[in-house]
N, CA, C and O of each residue as an XYZ file, in Angstrom:
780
protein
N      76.152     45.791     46.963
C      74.999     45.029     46.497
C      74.738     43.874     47.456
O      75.746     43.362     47.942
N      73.401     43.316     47.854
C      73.257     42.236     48.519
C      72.068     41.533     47.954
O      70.938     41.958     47.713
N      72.613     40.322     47.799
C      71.658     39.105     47.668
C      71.268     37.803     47.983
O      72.126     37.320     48.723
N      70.621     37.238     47.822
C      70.846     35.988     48.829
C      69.355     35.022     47.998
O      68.699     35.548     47.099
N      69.094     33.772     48.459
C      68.285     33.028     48.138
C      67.925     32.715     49.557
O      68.592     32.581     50.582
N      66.300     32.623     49.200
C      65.704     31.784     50.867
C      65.547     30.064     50.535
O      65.548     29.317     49.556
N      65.454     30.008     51.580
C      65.332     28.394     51.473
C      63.654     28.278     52.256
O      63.155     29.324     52.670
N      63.161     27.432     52.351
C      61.660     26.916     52.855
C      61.005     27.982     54.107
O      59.881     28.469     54.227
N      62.535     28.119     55.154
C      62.336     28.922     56.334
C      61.892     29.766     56.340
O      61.227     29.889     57.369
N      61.837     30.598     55.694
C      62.136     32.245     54.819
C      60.787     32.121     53.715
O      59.770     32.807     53.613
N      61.252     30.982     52.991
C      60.237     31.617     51.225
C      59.732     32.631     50.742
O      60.343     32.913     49.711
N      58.739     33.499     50.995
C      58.144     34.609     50.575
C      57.436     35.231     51.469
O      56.523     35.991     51.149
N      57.910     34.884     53.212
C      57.719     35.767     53.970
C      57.784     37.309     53.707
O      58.929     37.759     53.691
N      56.890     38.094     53.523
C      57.259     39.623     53.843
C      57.801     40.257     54.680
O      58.623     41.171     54.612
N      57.141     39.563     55.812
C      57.815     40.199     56.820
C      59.393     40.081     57.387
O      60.138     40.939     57.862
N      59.576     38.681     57.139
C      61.050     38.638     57.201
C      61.693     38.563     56.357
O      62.873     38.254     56.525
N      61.106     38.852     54.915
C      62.165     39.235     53.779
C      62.528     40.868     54.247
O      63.573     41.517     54.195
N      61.601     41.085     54.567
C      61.701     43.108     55.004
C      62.579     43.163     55.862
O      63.063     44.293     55.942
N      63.126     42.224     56.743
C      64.337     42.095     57.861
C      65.345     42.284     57.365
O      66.180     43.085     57.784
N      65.485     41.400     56.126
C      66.843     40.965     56.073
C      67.104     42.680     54.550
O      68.215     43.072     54.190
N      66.094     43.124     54.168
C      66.427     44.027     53.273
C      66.353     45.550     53.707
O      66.445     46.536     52.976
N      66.159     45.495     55.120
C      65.465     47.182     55.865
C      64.390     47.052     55.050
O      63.410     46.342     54.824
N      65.414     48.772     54.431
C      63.840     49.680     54.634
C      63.667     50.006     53.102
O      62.914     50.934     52.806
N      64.397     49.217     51.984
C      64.127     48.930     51.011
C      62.685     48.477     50.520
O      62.169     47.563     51.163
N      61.790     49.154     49.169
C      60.756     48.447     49.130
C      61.052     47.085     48.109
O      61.754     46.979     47.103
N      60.126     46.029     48.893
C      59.876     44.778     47.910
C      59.340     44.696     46.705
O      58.273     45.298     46.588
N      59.737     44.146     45.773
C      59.436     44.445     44.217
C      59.247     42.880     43.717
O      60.153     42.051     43.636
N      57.925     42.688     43.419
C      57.594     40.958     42.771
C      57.219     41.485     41.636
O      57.183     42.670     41.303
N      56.841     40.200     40.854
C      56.093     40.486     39.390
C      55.643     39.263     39.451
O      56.019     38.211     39.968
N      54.440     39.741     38.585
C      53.645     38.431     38.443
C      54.129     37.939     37.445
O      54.532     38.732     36.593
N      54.257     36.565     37.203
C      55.325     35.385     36.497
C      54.161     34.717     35.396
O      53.147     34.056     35.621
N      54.532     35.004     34.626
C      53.711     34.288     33.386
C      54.403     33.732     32.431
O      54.128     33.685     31.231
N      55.854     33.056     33.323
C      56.276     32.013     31.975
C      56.668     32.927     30.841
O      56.406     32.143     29.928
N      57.118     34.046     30.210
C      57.028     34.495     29.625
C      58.446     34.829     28.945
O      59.225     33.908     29.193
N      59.027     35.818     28.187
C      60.056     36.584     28.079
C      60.550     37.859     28.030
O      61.569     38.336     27.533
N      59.244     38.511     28.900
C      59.062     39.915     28.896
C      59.815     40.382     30.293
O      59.696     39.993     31.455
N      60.752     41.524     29.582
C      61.821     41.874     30.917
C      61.198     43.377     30.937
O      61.068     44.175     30.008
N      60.791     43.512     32.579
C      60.284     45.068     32.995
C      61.653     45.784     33.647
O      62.549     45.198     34.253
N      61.559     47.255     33.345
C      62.462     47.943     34.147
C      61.548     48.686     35.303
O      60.480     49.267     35.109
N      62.069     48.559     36.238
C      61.373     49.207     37.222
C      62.019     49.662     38.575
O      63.176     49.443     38.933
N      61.106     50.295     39.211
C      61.617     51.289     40.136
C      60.385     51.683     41.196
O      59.204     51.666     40.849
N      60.769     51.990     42.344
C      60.253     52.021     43.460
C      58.506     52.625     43.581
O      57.777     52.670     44.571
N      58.263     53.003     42.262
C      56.707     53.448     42.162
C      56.088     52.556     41.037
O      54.923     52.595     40.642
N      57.089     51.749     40.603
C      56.486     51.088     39.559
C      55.292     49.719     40.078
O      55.588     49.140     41.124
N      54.158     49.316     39.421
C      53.347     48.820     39.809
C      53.853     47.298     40.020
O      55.064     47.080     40.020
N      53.095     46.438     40.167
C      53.155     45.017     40.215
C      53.493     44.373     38.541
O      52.424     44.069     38.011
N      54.486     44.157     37.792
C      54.002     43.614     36.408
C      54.165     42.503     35.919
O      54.885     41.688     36.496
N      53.450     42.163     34.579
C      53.540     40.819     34.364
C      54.607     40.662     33.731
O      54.795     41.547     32.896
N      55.514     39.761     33.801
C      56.511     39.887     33.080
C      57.282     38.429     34.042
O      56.794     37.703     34.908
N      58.840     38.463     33.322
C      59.426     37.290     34.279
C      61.090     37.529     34.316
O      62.066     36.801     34.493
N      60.873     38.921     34.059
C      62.845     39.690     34.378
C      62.270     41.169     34.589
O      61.399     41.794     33.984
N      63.441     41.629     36.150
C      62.813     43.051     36.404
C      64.293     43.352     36.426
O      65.088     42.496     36.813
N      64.801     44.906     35.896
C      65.652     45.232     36.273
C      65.637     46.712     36.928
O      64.735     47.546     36.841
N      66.710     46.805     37.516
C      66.547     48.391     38.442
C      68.288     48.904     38.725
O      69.369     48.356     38.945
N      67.605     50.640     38.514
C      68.828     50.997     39.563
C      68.783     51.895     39.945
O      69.476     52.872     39.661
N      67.417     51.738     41.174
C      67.125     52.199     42.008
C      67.123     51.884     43.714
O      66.330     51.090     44.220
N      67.899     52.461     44.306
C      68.299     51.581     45.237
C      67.805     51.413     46.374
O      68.343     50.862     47.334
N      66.362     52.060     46.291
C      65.036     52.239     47.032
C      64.366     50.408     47.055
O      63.410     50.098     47.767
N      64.914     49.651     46.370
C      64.249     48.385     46.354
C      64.995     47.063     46.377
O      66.177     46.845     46.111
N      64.034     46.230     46.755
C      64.808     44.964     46.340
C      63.784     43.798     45.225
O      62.627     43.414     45.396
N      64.581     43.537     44.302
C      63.811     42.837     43.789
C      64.253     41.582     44.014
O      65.396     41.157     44.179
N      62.759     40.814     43.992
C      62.665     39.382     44.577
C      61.786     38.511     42.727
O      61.175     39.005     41.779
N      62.197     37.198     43.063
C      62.192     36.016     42.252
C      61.684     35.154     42.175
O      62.549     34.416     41.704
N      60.390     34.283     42.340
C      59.646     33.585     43.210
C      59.339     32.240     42.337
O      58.609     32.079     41.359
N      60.258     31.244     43.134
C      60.197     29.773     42.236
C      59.938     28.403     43.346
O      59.783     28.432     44.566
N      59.953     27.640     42.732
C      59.959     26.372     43.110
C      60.272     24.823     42.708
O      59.904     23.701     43.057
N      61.196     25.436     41.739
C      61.831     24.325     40.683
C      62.511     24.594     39.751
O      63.417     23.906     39.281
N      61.899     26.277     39.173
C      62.201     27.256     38.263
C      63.453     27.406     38.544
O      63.777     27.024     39.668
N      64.553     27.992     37.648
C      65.905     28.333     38.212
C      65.510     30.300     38.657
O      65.048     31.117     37.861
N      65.837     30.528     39.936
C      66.046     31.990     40.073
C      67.600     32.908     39.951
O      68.600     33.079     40.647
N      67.043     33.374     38.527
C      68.807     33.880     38.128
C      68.786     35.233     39.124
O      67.749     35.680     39.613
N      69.819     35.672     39.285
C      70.127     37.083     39.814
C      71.152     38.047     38.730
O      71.614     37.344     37.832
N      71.419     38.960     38.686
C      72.155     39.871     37.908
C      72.545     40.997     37.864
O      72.156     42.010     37.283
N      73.966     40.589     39.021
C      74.561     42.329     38.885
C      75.935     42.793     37.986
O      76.855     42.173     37.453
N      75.483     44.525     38.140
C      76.502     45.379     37.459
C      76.605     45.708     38.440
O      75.613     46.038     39.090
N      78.382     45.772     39.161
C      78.853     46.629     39.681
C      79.338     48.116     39.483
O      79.597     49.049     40.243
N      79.343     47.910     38.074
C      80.292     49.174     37.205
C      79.167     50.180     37.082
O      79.384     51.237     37.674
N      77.944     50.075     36.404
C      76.941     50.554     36.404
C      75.813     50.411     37.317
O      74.645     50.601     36.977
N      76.154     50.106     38.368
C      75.226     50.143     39.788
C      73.590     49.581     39.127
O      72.519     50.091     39.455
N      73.701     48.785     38.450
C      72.284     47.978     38.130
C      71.813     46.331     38.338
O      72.579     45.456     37.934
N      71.175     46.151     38.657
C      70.886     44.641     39.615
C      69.577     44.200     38.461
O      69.035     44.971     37.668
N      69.308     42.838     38.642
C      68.292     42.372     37.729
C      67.811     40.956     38.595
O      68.501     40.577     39.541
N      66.231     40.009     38.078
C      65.851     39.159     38.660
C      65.462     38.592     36.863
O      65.052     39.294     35.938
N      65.763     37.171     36.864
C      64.655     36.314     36.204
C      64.603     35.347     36.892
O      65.227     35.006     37.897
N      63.225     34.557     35.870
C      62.564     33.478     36.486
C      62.851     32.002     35.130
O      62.052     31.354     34.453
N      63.663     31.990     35.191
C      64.220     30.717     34.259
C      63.167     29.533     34.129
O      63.637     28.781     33.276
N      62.234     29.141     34.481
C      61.232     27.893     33.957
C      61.916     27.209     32.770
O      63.015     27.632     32.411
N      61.322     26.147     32.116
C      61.153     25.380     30.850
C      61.010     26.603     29.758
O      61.953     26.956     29.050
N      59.313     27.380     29.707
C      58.786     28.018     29.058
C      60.018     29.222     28.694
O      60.394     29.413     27.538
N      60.573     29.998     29.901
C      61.377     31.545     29.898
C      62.554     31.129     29.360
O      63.152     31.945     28.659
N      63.199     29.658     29.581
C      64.493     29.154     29.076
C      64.334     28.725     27.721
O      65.380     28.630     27.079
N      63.438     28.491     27.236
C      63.621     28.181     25.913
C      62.930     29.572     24.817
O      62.566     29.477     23.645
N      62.933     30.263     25.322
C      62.612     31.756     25.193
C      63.455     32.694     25.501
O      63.191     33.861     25.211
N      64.948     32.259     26.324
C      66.164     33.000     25.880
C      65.897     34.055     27.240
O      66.749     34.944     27.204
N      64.904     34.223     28.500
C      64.846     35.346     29.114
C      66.192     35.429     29.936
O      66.189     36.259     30.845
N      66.995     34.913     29.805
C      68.602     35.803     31.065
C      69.158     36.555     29.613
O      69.256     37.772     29.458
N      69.403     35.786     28.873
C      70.184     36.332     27.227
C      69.167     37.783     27.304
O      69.684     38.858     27.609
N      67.814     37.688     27.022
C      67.315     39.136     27.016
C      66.874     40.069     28.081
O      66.390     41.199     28.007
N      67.154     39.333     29.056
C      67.530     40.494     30.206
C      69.237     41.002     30.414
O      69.590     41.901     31.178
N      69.817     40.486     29.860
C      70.884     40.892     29.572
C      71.152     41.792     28.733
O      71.724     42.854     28.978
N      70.622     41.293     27.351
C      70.805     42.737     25.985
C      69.868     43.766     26.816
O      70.212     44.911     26.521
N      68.777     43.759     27.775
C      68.181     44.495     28.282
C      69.072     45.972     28.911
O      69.056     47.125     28.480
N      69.768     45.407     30.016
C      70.571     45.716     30.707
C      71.522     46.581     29.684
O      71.526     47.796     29.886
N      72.116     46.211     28.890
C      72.765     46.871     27.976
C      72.412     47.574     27.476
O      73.078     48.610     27.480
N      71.470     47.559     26.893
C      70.787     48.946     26.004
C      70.265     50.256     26.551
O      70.451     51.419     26.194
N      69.225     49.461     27.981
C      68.566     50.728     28.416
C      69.820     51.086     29.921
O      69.466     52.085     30.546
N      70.829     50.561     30.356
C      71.544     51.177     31.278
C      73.243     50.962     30.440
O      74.231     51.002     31.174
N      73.364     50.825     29.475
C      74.743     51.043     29.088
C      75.522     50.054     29.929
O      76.653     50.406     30.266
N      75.091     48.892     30.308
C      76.151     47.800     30.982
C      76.909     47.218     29.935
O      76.632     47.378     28.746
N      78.009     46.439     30.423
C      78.609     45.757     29.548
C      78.554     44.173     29.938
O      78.367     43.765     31.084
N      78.732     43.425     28.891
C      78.226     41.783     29.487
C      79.576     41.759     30.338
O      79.253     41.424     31.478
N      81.142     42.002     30.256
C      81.620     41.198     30.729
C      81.534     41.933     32.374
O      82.237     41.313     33.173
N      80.893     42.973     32.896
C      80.338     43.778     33.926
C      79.483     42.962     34.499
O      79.771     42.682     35.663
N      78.238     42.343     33.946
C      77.253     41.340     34.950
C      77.409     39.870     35.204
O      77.333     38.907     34.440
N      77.637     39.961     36.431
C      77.542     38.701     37.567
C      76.264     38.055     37.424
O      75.173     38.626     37.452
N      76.427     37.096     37.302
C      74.779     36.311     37.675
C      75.167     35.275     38.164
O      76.308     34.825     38.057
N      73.942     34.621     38.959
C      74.033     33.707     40.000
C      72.750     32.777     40.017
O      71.665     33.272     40.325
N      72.812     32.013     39.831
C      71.746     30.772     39.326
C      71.681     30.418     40.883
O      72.754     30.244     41.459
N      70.562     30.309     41.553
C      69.646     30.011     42.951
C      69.793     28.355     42.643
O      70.264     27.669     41.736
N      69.071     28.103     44.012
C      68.728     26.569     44.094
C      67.716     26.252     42.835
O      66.962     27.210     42.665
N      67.474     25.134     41.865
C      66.642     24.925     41.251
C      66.502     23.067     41.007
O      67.322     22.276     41.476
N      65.812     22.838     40.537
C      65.877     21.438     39.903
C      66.552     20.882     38.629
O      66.615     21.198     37.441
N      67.060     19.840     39.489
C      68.472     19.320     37.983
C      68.309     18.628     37.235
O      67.131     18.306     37.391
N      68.543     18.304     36.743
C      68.609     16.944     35.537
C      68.317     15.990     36.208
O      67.294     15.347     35.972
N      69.148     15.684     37.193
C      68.534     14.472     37.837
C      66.740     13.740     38.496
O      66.309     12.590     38.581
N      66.125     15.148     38.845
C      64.739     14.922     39.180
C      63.865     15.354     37.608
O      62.909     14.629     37.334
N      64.213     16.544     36.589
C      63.222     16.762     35.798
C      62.661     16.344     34.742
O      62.813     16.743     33.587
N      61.851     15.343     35.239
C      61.228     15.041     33.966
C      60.306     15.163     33.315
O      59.160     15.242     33.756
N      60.687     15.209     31.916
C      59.593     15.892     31.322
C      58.991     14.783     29.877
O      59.209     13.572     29.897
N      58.330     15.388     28.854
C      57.475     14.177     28.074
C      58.364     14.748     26.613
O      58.961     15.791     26.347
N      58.218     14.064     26.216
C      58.564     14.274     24.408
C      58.291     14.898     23.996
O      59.151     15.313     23.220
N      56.532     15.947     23.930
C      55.800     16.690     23.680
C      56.758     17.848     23.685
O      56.988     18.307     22.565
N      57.332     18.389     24.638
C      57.853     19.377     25.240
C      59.257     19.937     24.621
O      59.470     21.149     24.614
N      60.277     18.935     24.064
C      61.798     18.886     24.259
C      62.296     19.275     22.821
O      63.454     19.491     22.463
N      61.068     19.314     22.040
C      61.380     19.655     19.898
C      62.503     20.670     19.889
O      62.502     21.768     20.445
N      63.527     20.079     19.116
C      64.626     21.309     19.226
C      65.543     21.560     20.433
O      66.470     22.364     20.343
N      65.257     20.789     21.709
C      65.461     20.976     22.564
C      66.294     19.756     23.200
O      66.659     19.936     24.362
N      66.651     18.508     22.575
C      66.881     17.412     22.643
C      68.352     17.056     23.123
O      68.576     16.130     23.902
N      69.543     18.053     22.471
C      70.678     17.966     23.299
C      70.761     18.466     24.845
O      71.799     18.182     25.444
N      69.912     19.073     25.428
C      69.539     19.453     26.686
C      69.102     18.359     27.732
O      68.864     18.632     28.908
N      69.014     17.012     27.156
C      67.934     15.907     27.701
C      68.702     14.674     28.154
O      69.112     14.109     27.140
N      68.996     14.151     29.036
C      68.797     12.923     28.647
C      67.973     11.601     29.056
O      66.844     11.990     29.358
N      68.042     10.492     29.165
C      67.524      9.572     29.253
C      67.804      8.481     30.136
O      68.758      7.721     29.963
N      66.850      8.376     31.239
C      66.752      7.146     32.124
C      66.000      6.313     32.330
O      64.972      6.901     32.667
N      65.732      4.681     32.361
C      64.715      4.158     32.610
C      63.463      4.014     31.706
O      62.301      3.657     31.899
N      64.520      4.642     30.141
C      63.502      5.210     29.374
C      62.197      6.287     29.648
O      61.114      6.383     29.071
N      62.866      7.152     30.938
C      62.255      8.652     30.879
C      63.402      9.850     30.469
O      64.629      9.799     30.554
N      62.612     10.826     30.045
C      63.540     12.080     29.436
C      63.227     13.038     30.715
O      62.176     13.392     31.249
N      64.856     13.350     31.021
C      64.744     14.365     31.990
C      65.702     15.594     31.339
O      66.729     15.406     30.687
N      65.131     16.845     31.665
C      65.658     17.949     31.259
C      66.653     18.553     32.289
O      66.492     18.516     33.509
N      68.098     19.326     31.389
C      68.998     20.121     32.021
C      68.796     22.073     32.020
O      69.303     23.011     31.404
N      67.882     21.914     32.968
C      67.557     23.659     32.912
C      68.686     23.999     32.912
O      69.007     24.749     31.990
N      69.764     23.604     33.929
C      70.999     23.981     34.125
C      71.986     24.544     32.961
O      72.341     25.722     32.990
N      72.433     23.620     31.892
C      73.072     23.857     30.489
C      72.376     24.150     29.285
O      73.005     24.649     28.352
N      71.151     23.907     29.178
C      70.041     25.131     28.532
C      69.910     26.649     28.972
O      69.316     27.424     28.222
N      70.459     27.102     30.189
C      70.492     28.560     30.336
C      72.029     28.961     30.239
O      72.345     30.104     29.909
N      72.903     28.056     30.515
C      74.406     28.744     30.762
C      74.753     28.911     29.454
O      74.480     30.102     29.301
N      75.195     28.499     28.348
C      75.493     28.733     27.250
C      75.874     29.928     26.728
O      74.829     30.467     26.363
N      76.759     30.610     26.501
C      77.501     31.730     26.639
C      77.084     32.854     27.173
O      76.841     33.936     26.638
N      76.974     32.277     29.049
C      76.598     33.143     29.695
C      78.128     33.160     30.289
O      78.779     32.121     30.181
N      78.829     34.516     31.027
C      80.109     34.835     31.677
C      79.889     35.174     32.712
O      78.867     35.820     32.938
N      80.774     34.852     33.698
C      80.641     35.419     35.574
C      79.576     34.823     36.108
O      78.644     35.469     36.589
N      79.625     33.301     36.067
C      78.771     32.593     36.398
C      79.041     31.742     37.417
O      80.001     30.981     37.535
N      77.633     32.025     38.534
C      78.100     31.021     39.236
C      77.028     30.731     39.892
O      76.318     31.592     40.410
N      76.616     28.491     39.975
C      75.536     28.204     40.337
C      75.437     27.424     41.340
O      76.318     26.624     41.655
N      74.423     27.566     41.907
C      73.880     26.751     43.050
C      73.724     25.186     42.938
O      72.603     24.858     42.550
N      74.811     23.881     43.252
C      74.439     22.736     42.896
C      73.010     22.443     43.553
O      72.370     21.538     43.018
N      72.506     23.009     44.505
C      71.427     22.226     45.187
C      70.036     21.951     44.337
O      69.482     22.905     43.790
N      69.584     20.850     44.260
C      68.478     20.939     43.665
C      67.721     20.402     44.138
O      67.960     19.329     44.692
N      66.089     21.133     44.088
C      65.368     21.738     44.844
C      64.452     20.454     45.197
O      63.866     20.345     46.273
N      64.408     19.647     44.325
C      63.454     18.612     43.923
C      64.013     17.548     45.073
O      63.124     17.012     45.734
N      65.623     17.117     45.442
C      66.263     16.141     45.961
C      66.629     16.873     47.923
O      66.932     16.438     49.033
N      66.348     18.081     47.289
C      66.837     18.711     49.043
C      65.522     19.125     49.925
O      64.969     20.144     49.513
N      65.059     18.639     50.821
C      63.650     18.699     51.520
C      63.570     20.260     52.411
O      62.649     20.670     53.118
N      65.348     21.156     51.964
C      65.038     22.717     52.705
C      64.150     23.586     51.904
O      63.742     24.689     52.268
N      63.819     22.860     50.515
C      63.649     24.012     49.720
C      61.776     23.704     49.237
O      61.384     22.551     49.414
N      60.891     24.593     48.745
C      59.615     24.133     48.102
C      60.597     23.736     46.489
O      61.626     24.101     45.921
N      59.277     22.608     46.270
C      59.168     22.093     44.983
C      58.373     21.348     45.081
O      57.949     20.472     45.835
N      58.061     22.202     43.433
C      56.367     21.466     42.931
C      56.555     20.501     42.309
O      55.643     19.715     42.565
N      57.359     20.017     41.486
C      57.719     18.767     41.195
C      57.908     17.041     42.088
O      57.844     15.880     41.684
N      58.183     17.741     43.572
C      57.920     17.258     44.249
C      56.880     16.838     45.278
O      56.511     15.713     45.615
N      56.479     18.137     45.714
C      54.831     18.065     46.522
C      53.990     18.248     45.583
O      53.056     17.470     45.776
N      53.813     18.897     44.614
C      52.708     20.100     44.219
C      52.634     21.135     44.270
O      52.195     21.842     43.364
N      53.096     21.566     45.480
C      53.064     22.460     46.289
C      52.799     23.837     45.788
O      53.395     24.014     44.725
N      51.948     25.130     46.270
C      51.528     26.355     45.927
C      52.468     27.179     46.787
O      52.438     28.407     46.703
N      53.486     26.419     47.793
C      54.351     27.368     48.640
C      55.387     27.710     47.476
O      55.256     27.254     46.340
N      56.249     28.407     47.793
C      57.314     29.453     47.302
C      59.000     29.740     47.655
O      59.066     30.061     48.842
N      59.743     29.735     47.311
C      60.971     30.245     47.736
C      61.510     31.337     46.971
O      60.902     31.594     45.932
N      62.637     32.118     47.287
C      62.595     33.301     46.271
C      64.030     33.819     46.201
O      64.804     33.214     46.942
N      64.595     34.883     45.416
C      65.896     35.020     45.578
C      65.512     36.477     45.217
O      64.408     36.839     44.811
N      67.024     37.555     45.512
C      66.516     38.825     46.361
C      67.541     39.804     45.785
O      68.674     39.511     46.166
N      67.507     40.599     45.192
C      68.775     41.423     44.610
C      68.840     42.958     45.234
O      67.747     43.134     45.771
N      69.551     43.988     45.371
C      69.289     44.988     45.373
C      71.089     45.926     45.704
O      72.258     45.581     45.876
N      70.498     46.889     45.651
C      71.786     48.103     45.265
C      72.074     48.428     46.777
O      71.103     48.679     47.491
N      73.435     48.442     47.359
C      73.668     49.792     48.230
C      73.121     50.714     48.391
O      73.576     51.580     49.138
């Protein structure tokens, strides 16, 4: 299996994501914040959704964030690889937990079988967010300066196993895009795929 995260250099180049993956095809989905996990495979279309899984080894699927956490997710045992897109919206909507029961049901994985790997994202330390947002969500938070900043970080891990994350965050390190920081409409992405 090989995967990797780009940093700014790279982001969502095609052409040199296609370098580093041969002759594998590239597999995005359009990201709508959501909790809808697609299974897919090398003829499958573009979909909306914000978790793809495969095990087909005709592809690589890619992750496309900028503050968002980009999870990755492999089975070695059952030769199946997976992408989500962790946001505010997909994390408090449970999408790694249900790309996981995903994984299980429609390929017979077992949890203590998938690896996942949390990409560069934004930490607690830069995210802040408004009151509006955090209902229910409040041990995840805390407080500086009298602003509330959110932990995407320990809002997604929570009895997740074979974990392992990227301290860098995206917002404080100038290799990576973040919209929290510029605005920015650029991209970075993280990249999964099978032998």
């Amino acid at each position: 299996m090989q995967y990797f995260f780009t940093d700014k250099f790279i982001g969502i180049d095609r052409e040199k994501l296609q370098k580093k993956v041969g002759d594998k095809k590239l597999v995005f989905m359009q990201q709508i914040h959501s909790d809808i996990v697609a299974i897919v495979d090398r003829n499958s279309p573009v979909m909306e959704c914000d978790a793809m899984i495969t095990n087909d080894k005709g592809v690589a699927l890619c992750v496309v964030v900028a503050d968002c956490i980009p999870v990755i997710l492999k089975d070695n045992v059952k030769k199946v690889v997976a992408v989500a897109h962790a946001g505010r919206v997909g994390s408090y909507k449970d999408i790694i937990k249900k790309t996981i029961e995903k994984m299980k049901k429609e390929f017979t994985c077992k949890e203590d079988d998938i690896h996942i790997n949390f990409g560069p994202s934004i930490k607690k330390c830069c995210y802040e967010v408004g009151s509006e947002v955090i209902d229910g969500y409040e041990d995840f938070t805390c407080i500086k300066n009298g602003k509330i900043y959110l932990d995407l970080i320990e809002l997604n891990k929570h009895g997740l196993k074979n974990l392992e994350i990227d301290p860098t965050c995206t917002s404080c390190d100038t290799n990576y895009f973040s919209y929290r920081r510029d605005a920015t409409k650029k991209r970075f992405c993280g990249v999964v795929s099978l032998d």
